[in-house]
N, CA and C atoms as an extended XYZ file, in Angstrom:
522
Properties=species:S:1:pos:R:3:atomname:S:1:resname:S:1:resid:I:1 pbc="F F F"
N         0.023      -16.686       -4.158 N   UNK     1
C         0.026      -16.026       -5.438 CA  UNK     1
C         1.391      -16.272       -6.103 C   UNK     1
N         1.662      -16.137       -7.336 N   UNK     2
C         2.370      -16.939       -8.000 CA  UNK     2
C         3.106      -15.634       -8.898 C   UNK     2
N         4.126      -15.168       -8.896 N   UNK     3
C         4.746      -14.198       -9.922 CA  UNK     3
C         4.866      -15.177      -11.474 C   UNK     3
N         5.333      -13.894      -12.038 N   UNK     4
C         4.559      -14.287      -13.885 CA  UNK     4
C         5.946      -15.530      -14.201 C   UNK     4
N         7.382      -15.738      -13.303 N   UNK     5
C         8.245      -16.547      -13.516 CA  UNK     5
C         7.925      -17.310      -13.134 C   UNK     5
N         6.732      -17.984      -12.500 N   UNK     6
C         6.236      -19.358      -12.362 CA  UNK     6
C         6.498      -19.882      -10.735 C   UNK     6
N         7.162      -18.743       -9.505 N   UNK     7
C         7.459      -18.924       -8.431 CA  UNK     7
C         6.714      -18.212       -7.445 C   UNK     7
N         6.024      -18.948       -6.394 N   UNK     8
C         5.387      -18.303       -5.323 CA  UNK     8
C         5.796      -17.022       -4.832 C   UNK     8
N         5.271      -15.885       -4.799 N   UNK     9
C         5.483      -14.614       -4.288 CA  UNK     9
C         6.552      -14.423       -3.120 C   UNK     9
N         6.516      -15.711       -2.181 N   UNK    10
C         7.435      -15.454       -1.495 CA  UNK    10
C         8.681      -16.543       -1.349 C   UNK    10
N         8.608      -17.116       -2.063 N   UNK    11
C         9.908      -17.517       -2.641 CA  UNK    11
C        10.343      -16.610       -3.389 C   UNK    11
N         9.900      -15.788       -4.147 N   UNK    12
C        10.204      -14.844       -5.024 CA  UNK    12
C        11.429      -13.530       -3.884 C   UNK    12
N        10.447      -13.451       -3.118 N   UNK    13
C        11.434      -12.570       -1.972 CA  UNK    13
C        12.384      -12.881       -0.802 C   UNK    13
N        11.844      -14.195       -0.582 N   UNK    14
C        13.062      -15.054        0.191 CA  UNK    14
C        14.619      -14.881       -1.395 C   UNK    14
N        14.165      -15.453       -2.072 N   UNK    15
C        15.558      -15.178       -3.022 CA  UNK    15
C        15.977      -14.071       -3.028 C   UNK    15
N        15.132      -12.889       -3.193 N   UNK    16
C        15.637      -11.284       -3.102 CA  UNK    16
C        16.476      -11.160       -2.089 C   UNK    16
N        15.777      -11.269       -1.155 N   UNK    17
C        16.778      -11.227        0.041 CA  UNK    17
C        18.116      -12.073        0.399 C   UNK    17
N        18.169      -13.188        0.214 N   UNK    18
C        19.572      -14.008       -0.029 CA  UNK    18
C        19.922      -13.389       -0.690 C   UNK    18
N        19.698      -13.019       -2.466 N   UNK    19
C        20.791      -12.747       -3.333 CA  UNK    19
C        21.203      -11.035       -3.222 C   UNK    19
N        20.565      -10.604       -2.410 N   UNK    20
C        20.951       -9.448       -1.897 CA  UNK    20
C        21.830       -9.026       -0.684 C   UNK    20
N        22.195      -10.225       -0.178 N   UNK    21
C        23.235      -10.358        0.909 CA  UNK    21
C        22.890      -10.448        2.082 C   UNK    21
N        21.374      -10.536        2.573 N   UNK    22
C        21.106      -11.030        4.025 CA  UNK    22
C        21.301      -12.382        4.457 C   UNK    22
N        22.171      -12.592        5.515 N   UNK    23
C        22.445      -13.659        5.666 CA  UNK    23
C        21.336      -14.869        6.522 C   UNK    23
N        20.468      -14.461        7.156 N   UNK    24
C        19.068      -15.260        7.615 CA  UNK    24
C        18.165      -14.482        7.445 C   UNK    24
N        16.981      -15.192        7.167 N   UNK    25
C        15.841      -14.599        6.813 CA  UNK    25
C        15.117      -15.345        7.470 C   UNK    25
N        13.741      -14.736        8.107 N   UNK    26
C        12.552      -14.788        8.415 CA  UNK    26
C        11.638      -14.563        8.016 C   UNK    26
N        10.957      -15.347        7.649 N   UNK    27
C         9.678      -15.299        6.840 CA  UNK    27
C         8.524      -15.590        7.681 C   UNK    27
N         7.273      -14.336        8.028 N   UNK    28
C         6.335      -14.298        8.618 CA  UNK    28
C         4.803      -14.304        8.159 C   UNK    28
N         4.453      -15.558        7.973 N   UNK    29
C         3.342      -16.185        7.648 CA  UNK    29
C         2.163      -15.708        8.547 C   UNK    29
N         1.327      -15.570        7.429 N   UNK    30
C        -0.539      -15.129        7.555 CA  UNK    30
C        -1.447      -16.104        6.966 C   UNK    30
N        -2.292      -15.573        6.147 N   UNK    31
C        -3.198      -15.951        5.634 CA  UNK    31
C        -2.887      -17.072        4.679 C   UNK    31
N        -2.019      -17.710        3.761 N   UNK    32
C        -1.692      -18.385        3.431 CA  UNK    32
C        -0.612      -19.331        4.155 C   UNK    32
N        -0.166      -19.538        5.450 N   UNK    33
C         0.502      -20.251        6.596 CA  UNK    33
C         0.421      -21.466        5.808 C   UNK    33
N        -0.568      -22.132        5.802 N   UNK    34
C        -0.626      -23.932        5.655 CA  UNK    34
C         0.154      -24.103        4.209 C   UNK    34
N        -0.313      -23.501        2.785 N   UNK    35
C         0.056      -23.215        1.637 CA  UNK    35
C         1.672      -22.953        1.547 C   UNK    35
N         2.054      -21.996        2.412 N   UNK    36
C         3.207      -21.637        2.078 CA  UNK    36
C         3.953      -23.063        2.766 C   UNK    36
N         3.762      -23.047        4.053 N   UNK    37
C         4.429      -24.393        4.398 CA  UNK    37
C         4.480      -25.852        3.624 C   UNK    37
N         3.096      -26.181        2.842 N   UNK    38
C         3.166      -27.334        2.368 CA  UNK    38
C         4.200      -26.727        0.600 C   UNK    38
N         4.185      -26.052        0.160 N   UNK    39
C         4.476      -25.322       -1.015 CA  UNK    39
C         5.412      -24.790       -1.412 C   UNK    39
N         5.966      -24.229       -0.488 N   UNK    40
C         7.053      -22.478       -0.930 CA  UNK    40
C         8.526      -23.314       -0.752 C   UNK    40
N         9.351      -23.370       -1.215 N   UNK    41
C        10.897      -23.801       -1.381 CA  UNK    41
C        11.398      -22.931       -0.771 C   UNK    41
N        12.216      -22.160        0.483 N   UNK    42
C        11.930      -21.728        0.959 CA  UNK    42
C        13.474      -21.695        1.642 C   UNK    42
N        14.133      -22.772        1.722 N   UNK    43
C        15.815      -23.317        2.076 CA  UNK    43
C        15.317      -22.988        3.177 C   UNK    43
N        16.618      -22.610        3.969 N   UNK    44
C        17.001      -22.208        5.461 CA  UNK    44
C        15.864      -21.299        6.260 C   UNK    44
N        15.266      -20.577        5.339 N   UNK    45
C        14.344      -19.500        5.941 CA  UNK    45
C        13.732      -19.888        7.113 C   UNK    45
N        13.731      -19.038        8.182 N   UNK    46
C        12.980      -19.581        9.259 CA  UNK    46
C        11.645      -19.021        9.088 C   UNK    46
N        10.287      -19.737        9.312 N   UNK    47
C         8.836      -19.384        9.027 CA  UNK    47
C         8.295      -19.470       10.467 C   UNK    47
N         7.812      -17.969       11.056 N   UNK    48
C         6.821      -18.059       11.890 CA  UNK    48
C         5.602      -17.343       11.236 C   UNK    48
N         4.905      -17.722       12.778 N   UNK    49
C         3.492      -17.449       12.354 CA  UNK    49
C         3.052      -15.896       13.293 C   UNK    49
N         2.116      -15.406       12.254 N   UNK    50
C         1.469      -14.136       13.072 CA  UNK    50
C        -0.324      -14.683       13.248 C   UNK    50
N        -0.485      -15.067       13.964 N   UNK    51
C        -1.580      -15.286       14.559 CA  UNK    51
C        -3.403      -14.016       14.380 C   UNK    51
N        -2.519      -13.126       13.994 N   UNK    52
C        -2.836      -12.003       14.220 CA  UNK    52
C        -3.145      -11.161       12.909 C   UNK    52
N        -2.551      -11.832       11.368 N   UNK    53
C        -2.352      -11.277       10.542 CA  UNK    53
C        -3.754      -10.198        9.686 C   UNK    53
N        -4.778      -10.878        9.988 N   UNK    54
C        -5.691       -9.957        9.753 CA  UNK    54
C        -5.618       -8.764       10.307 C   UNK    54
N        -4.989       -8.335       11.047 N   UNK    55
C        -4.994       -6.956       11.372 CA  UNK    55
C        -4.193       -5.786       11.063 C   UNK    55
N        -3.237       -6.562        9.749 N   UNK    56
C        -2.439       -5.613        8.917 CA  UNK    56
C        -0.921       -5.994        9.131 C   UNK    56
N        -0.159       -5.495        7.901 N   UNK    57
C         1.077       -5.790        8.510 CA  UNK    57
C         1.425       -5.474        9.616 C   UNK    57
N         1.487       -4.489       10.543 N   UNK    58
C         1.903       -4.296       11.333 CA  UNK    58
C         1.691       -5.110       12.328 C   UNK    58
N         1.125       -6.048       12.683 N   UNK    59
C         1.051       -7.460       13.314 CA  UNK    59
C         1.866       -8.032       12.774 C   UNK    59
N         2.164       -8.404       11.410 N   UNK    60
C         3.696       -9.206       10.772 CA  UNK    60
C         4.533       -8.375       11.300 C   UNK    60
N         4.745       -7.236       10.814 N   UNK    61
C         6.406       -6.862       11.665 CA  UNK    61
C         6.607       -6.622       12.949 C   UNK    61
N         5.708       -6.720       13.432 N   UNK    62
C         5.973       -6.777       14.965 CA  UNK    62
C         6.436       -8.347       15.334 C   UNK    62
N         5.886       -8.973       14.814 N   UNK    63
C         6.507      -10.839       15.171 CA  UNK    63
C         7.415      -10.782       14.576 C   UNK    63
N         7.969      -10.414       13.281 N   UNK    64
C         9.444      -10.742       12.656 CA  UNK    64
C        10.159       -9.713       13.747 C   UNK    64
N         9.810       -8.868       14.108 N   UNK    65
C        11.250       -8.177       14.655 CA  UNK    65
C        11.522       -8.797       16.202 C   UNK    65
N         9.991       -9.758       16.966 N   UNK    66
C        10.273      -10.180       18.058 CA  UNK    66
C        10.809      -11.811       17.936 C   UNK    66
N        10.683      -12.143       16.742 N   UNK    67
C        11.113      -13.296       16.336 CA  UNK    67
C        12.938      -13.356       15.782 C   UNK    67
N        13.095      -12.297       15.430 N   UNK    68
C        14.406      -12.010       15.280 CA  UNK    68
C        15.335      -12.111       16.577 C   UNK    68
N        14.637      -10.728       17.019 N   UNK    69
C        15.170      -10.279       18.722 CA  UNK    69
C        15.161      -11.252       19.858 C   UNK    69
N        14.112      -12.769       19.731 N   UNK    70
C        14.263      -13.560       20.833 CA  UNK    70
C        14.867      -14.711       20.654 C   UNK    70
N        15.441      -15.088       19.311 N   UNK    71
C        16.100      -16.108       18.959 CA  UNK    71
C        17.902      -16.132       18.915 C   UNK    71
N        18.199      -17.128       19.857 N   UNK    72
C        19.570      -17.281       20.197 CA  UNK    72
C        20.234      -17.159       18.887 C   UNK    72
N        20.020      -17.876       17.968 N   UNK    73
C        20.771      -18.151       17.056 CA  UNK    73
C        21.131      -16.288       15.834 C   UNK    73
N        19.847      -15.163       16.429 N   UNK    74
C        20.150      -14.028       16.073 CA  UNK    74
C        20.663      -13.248       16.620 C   UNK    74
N        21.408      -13.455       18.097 N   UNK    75
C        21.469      -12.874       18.763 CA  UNK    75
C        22.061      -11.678       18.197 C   UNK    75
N        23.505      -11.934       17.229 N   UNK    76
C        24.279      -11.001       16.761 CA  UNK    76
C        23.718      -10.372       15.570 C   UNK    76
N        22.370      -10.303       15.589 N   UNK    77
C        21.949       -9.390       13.563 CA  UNK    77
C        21.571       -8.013       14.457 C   UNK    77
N        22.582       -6.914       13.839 N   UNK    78
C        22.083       -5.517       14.085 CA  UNK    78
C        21.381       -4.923       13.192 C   UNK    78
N        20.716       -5.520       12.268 N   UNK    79
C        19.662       -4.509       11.084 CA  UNK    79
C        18.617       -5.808       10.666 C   UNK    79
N        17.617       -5.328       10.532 N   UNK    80
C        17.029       -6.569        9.272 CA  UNK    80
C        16.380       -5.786        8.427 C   UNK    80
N        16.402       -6.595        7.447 N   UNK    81
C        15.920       -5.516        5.977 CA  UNK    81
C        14.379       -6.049        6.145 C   UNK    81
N        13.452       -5.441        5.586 N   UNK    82
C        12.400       -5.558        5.758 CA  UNK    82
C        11.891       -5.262        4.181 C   UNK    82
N        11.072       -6.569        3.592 N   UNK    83
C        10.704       -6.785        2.264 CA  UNK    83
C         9.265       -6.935        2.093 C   UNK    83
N         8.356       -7.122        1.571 N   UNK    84
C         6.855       -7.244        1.004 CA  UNK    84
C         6.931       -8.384        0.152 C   UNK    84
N         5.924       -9.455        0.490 N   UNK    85
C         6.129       -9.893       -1.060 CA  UNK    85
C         5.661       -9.623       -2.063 C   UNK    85
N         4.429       -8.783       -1.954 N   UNK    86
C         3.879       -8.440       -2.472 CA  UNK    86
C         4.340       -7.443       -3.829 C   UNK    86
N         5.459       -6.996       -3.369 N   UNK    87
C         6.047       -5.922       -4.593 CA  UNK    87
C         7.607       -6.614       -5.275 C   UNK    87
N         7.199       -7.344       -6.276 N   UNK    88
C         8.044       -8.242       -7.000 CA  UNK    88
C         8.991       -7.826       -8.072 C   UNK    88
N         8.354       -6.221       -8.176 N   UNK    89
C         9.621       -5.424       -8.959 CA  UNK    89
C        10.709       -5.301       -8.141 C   UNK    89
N        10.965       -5.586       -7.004 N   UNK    90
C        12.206       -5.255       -6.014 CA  UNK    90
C        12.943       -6.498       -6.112 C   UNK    90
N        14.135       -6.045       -6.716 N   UNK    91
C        15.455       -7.363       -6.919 CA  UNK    91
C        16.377       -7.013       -5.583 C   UNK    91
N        17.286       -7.969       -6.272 N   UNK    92
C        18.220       -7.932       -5.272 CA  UNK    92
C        19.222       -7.331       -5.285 C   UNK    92
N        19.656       -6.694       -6.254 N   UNK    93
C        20.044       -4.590       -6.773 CA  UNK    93
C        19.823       -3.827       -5.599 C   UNK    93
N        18.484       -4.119       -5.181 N   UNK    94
C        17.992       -3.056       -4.578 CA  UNK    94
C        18.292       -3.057       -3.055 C   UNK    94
N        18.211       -4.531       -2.461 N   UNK    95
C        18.729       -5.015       -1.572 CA  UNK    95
C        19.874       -4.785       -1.214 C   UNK    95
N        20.416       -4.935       -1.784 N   UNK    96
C        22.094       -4.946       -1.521 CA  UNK    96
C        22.571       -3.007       -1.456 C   UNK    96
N        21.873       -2.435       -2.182 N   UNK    97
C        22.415       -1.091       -2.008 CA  UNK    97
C        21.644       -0.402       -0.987 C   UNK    97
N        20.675       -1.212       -0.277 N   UNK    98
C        20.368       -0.484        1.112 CA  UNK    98
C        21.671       -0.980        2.189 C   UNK    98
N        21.357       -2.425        1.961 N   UNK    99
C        22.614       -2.548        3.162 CA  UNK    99
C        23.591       -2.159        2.888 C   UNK    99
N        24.399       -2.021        1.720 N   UNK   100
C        25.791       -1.187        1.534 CA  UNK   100
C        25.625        0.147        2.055 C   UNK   100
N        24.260        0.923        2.066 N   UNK   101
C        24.124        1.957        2.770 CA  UNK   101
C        24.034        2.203        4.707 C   UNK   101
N        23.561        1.015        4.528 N   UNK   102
C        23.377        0.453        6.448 CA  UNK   102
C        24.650        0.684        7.128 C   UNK   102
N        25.591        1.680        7.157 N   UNK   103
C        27.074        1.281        8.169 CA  UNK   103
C        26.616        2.046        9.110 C   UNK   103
N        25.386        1.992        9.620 N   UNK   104
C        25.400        2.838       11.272 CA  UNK   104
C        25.163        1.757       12.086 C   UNK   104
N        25.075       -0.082       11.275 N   UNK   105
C        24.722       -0.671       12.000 CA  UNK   105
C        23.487       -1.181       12.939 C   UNK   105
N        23.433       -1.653       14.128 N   UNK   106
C        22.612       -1.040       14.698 CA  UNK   106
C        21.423       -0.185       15.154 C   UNK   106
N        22.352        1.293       14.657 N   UNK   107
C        21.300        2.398       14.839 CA  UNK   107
C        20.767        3.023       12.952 C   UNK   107
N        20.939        2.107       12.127 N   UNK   108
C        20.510        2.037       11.059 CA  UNK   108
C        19.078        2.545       10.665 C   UNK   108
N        18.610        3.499       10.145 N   UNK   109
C        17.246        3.885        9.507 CA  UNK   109
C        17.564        3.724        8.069 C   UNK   109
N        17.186        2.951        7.308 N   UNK   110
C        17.404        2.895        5.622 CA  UNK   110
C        16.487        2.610        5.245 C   UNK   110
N        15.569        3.716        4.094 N   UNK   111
C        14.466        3.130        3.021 CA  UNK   111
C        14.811        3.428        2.008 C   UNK   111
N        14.497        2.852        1.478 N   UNK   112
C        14.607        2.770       -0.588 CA  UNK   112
C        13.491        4.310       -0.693 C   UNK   112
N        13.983        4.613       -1.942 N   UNK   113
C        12.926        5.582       -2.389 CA  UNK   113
C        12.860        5.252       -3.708 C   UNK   113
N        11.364        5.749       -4.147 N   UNK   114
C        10.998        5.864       -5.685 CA  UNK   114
C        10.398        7.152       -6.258 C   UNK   114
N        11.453        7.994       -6.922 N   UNK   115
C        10.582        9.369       -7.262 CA  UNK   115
C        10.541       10.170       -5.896 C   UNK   115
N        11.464        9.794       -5.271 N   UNK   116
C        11.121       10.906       -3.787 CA  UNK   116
C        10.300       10.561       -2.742 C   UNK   116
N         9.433        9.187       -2.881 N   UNK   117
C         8.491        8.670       -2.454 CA  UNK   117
C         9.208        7.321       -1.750 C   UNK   117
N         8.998        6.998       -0.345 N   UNK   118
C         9.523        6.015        0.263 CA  UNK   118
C         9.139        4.589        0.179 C   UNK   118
N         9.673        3.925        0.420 N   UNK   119
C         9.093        2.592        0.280 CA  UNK   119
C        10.031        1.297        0.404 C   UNK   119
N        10.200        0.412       -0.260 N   UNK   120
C        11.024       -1.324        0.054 CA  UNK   120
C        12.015       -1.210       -0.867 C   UNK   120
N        12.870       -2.092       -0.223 N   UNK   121
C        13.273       -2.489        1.054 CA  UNK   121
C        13.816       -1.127        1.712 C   UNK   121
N        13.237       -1.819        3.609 N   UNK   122
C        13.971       -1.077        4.173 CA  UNK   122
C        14.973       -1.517        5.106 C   UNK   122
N        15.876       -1.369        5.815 N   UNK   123
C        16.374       -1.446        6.933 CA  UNK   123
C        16.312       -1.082        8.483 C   UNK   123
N        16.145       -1.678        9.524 N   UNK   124
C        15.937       -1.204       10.658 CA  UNK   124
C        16.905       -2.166       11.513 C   UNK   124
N        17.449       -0.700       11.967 N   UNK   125
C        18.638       -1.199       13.087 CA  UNK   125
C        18.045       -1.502       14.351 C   UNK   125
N        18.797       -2.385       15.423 N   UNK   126
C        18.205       -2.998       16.330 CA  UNK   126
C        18.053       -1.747       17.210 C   UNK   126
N        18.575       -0.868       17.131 N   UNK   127
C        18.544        0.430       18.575 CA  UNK   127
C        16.579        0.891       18.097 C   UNK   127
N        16.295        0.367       17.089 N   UNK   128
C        15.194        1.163       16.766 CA  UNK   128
C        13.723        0.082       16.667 C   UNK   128
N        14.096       -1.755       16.617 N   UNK   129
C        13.442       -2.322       16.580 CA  UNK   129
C        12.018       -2.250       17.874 C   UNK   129
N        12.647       -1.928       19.365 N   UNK   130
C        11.011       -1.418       20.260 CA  UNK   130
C        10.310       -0.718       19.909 C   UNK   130
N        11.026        0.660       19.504 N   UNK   131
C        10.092        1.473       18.758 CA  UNK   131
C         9.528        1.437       17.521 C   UNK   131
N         9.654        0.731       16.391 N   UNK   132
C         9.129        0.259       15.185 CA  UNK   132
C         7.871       -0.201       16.022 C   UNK   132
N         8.184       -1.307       16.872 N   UNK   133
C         7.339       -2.341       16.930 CA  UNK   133
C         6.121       -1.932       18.094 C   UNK   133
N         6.530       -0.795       18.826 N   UNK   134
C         5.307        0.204       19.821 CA  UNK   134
C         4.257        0.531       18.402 C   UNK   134
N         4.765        1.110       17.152 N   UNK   135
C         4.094        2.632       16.810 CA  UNK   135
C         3.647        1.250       15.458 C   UNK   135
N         3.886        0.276       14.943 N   UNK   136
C         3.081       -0.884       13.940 CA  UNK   136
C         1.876       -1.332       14.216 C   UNK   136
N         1.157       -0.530       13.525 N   UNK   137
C        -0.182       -0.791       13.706 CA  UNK   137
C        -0.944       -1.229       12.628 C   UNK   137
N        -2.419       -1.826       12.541 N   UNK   138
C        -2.860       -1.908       11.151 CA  UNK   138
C        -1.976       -2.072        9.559 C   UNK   138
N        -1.773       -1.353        8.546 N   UNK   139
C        -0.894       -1.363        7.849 CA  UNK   139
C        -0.251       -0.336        7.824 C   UNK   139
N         0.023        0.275        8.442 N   UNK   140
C         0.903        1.065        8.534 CA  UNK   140
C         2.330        0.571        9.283 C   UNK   140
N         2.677       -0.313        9.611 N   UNK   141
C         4.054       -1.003        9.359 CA  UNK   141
C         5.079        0.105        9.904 C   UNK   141
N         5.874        0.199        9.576 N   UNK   142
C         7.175        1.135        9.768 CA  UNK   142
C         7.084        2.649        9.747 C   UNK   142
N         6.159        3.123        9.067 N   UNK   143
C         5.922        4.098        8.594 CA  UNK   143
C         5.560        5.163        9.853 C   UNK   143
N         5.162        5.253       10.743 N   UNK   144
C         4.729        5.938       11.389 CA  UNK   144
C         6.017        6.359       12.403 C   UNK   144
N         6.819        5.004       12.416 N   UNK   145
C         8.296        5.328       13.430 CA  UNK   145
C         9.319        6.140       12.203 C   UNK   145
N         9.399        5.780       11.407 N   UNK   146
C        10.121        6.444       10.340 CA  UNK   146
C         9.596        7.964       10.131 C   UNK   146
N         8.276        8.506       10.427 N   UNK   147
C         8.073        9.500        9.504 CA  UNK   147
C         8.401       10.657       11.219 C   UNK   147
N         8.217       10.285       12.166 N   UNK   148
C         8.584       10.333       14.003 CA  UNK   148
C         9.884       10.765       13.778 C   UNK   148
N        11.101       10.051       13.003 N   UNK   149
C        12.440        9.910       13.460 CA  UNK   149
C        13.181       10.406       11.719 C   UNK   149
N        12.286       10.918       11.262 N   UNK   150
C        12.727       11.522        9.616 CA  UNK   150
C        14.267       12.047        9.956 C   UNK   150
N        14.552       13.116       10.852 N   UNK   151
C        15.888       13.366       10.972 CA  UNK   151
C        16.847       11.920       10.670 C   UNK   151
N        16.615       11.079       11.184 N   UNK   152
C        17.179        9.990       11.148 CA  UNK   152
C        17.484        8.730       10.193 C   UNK   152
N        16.558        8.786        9.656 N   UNK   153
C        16.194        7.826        7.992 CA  UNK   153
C        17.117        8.722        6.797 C   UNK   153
N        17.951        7.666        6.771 N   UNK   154
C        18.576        7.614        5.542 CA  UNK   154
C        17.648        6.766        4.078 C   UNK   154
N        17.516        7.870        3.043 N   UNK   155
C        16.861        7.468        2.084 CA  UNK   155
C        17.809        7.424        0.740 C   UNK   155
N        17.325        6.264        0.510 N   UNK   156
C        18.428        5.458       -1.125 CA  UNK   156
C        17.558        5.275       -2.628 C   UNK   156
N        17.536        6.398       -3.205 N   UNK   157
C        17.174        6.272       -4.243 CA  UNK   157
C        17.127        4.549       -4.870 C   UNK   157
N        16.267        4.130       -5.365 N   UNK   158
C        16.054        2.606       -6.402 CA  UNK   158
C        15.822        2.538       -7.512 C   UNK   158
N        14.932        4.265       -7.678 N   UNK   159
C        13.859        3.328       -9.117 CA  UNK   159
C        14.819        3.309      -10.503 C   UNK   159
N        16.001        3.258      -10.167 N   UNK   160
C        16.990        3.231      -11.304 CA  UNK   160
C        16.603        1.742      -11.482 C   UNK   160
N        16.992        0.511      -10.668 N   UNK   161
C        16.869       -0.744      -10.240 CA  UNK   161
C        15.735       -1.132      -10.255 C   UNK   161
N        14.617       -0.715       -9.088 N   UNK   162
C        13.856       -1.369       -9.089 CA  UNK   162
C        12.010       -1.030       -9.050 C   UNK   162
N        11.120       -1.657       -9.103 N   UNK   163
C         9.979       -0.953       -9.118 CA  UNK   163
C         8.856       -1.430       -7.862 C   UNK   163
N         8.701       -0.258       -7.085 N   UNK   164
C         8.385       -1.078       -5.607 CA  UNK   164
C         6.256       -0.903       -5.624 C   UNK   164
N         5.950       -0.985       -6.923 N   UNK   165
C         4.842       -1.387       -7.295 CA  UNK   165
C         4.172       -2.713       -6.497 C   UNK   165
N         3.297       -2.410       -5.559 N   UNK   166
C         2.737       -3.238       -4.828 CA  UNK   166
C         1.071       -3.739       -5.162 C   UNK   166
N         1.245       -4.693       -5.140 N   UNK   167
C         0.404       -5.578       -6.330 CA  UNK   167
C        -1.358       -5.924       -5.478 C   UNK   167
N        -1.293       -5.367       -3.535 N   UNK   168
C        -2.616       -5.246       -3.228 CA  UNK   168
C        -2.917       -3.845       -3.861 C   UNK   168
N        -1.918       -3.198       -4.043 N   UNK   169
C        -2.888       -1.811       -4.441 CA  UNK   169
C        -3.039       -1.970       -6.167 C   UNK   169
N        -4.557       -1.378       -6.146 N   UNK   170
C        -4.493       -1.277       -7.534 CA  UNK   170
C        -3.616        0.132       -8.258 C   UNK   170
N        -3.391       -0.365       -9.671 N   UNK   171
C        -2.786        1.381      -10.184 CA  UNK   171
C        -3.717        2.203      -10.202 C   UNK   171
N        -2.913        3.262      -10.329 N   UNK   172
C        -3.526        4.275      -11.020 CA  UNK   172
C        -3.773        4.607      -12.017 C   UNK   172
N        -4.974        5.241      -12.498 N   UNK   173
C        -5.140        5.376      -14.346 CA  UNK   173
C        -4.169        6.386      -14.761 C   UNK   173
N        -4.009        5.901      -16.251 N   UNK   174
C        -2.701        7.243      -16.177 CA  UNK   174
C        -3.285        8.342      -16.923 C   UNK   174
């Protein structure tokens, strides 16, 4: 799928994420795998595959965070931000003021909020990546370890910045 600037959805968020200050990115391919590979501009990004992706994100973030966690070359990343491509109102504003919020490192819980309401980007520190990746199920993604460890999640207002409008869901009438 193609945002209205004429760039594949996830090129669209591979850039978010660079110009937001993550220094490697992983990009975890589904249903469009062959497409994005023959297609997506994409630089350095490393692209695996979830085998599995029909069964909701939470099959993608469980491979990006074991794809992170088993690769030499990551050995040293204590957080990874965690993006959608799907929600293309999220710049790299938004990015950058989670990780400026991230100094626990590590033991990092950071989500963006909109209106009080949680959502992208988030951050997850490595002390917390097994357990993300036990409780990711279906689409429910992060959400279920985050809402478990609420004492713990630091939440960063966005919708000044950005709009984390996600484009499988339809709106709402107003």
């Amino acid at each position: 799928m193609r945002h209205d600037d004429g760039r594949l959805l996830v090129e669209r968020a591979v850039a978010t994420l660079r110009d937001g200050g993550c220094a490697r990115i992983v990009v975890v391919l589904g249903a469009e795998a062959a497409r994005v590979r023959a297609e997506a501009q994409l630089g350095d990004a490393r692209l695996v595959d979830n085998p599995t992706w029909k069964s909701g994100m939470g099959g993608s973030l469980r491979v990006g965070l074991a794809a992170v966690a088993e690769a030499e070359s990551e050995a040293d990343a204590v957080a990874v931000a965690v993006l959608l491509v799907d929600t293309p109102g999220i710049g790299p504003d938004a990015v950058a003021r989670l990780l400026a919020a991230a100094d626990g490192g590590s033991k990092s819980l950071v989500t963006a909020t909109y209106q009080g309401k949680r959502g992208h980007p988030v951050i997850l520190g490595r002390d917390h990546w097994a357990g993300v990746a036990t409780l990711a199920t279906a689409d429910v993604g992060a959400r279920a370890y985050l809402v478990a460890h609420a004492d713990l999640v630091q939440t960063v207002p966005c919708e000044d910045i950005a709009d984390d409008t996600d484009l499988d869901v339809p709106a709402e009438p107003e």
